[in-house]
N, C-alpha and C positions, 0 to 999 in steps of 0.2 A: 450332309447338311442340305436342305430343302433351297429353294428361293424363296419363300417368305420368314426360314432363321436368316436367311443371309442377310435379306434387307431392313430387317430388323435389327441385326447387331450392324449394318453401315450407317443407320438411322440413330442407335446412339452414339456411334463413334462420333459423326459427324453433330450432334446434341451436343456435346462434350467438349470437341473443339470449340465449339460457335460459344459455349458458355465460358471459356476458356480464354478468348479469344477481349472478352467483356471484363476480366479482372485485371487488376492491374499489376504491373509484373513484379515476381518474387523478389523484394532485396535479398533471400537466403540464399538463393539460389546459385549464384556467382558463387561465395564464400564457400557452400558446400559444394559446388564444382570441384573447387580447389582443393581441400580437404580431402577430396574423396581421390582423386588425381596423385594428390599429395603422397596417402596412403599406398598407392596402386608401389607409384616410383621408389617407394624406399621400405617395404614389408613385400614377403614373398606370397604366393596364394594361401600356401599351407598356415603362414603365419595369421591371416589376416580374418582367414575361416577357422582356427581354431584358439587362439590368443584374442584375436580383434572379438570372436561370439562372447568367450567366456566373460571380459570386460564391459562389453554390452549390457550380457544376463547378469551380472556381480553389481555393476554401475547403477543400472536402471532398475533393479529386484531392492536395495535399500535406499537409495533413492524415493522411490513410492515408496516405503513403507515411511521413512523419515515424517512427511506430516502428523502422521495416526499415533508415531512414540512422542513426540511434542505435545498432540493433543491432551495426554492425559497429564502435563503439569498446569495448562489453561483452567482455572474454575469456569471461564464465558463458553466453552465447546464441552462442559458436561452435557447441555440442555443437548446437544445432539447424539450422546452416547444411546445407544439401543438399551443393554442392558446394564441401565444405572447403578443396580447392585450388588453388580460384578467389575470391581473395577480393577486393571493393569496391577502386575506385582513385579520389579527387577527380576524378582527370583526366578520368576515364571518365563520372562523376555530373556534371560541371559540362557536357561535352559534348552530352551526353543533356538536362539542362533547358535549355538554347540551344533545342535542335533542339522542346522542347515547349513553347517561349516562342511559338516562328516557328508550329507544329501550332495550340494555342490560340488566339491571337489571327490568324492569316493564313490559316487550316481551319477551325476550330469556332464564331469569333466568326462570321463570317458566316451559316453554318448557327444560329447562334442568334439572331439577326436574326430570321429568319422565325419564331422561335415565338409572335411578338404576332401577327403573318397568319395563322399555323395556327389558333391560339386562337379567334381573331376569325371564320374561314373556317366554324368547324365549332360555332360558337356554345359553347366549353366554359366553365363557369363558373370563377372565383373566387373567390364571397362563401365566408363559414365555413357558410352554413347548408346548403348544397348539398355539402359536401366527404364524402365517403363517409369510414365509420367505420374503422380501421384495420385491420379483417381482411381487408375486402375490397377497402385498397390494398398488403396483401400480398398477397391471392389474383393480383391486377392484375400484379405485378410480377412474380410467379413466372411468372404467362402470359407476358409478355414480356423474362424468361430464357429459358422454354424455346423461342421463337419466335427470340432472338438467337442462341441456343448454332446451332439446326437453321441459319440463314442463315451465321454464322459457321464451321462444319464445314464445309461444301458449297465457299463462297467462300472461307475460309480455304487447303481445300486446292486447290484451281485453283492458286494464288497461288504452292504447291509446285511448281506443272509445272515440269521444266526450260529451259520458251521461256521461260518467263516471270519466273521466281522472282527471276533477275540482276538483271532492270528496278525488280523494285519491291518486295518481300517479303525480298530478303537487306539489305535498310535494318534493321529490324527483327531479324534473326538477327544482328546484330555480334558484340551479347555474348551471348556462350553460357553466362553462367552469369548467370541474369538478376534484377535487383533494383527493388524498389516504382517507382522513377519510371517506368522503364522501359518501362510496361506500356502508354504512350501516344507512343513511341518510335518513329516509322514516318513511311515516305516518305507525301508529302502524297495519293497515288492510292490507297494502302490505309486511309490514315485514311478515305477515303470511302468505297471500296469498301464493305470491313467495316464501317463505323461504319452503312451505309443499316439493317443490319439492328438497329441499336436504335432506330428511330424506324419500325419495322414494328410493334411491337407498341401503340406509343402511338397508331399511326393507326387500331387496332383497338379498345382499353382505353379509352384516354381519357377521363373525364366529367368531371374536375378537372382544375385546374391544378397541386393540389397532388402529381397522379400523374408528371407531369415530373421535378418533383424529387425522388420518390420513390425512381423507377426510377433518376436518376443517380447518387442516394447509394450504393443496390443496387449496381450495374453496376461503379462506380468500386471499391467495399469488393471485388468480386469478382475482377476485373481485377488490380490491384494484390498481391492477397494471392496469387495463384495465380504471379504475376510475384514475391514478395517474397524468393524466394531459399532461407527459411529456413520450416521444417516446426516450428512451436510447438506444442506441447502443447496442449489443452482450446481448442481454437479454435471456437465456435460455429459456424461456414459446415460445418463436416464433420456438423454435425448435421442438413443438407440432406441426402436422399436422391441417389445419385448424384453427388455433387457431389464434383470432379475433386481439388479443392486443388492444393498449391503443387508437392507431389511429382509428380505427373501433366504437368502444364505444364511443369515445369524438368527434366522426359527430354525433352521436343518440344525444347526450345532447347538441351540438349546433344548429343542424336542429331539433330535437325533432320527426323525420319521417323517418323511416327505420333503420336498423343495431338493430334489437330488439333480438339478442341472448346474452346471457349472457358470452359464451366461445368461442364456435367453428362457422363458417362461412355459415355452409349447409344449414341448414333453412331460413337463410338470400335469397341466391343464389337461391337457389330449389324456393323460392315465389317469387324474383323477387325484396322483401322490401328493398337491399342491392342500388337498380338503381341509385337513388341520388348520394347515396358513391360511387359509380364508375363515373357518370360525373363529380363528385367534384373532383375527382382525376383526372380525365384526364383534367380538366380545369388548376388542378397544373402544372400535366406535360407541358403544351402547355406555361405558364409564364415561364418555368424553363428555356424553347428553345428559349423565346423570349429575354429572359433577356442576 
């Protein structure tokens, strides 16, 4: 590393602090000290990396989806549904958490098995005194957004070919007008496929344990809401740069033909695959004038 990266990265470190320095101090803080301390004293490593993820991902995965299954008994949260004329069916929701009972526990528990070996492999810690501060386990996670979206676009559309798409990605296309649970919906070769690219960035990122869970609260909140069906008002994720949202995503699962990023908009744009979703939209605009 140069002298002008070095004093560039001590230039925001110390940015950071000094902004830091100007908020006022966390009330969570303490209580999650404890918590996490708490945890340390009476669960083993093993337990904590593979018991403590799966709760996390189980916890936080129906959790978000919980809003989007409410929204379709509200009449006042139709005016935000995408596709009005496709609306939610039990039938359809009860099929779909089957198929992500069998995905969870018979796909991902095993892959979460190994995060006490990873951990252990790579020496990452989990005391509190070692856990980086919170900016720089969003800085961490944004790196391994943009490192999933770029694996996720590339793979994602492979998965589009027409050899291929019938075998294992039309699992996934059923429903075309798609909602929160949904978004973990997929034959068991594309859950892996796709899912190696969110454990790319953790093998880069990494120094905590607590960047695991981090990244799968991130992932899962993003995931789901882009699947959620329904375009809400003042959504915090749109205050991401580039960041695709629900509208973007639910023209891919209505057209089935561009919008193949998973988060962010540039790979869409940069290839051109986004073309559709721009004359779809400007076809809205030109109804909204006439109306």
């Amino acid at each position: 590393m140069d002298g002008n990266s070095s004093s560039i990265i001590t230039s925001a470190i110390l940015a950071i602090d000094y902004m830091d320095s100007l908020l006022p101090e966390n009330p969570l803080q303490e209580p999650f000290k404890n918590a996490w301390n708490y945890m340390l004293d009476n669960f083993t490593k093993f337990q904590i990396a593979t018991w403590g993820s799966l709760l996390v991902h189980e916890g936080v995965y129906f959790l978000f989806c919980l809003p989007g299954f409410i929204f379709q008994f509200i009449p006042a949260m139709q005016k935000y549904k995408i596709q009005k004329d496709k609306p939610e069916s039990i039938e359809k929701q009860w099929k779909c958490f089957k198929v992500l009972l069998f995905n969870h526990f018979c796909i991902q528990l095993p892959l979460i098995c190994g995060t006490y070996y990873f951990t252990e492999f790579f020496n990452i810690p989990y005391n509190w005194e070692k856990m980086p501060r919170w900016q720089v386990i969003a800085m961490q996670c944004l790196g391994c957004a943009i490192i999933e979206d770029t694996w996720h676009y590339f793979l994602h559309r492979l998965l589009h070919h027409k050899r291929i798409y019938k075998y294992i990605h039309k699992v996934h296309h059923e429903f075309t007008a798609p909602f929160g649970m949904q978004a973990e919906y997929a034959h068991p070769a594309e859950t892996l496929i796709l899912g190696m690219g969110f454990f790319i960035g953790i093998m880069i990122f990494c120094n905590h344990v607590i960047l695991l869970w981090a990244w799968v609260i991130f992932r899962l909140l993003e995931t789901i809401d882009v699947h959620s069906g329904y375009d809400v008002p003042l959504n915090p994720l749109h205050l991401i740069p580039f960041y695709g949202g629900s509208r973007f995503h639910d023209f891919h699962h209505m057209n089935f033909i561009g919008n193949y990023s998973s988060t962010f908009t540039w790979w869409d744009k940069l290839f051109g695959t986004d073309s559709q979703f721009q004359m779809y939209n400007d076809k809205l605009k030109e109804m909204k004038k006439d109306q």
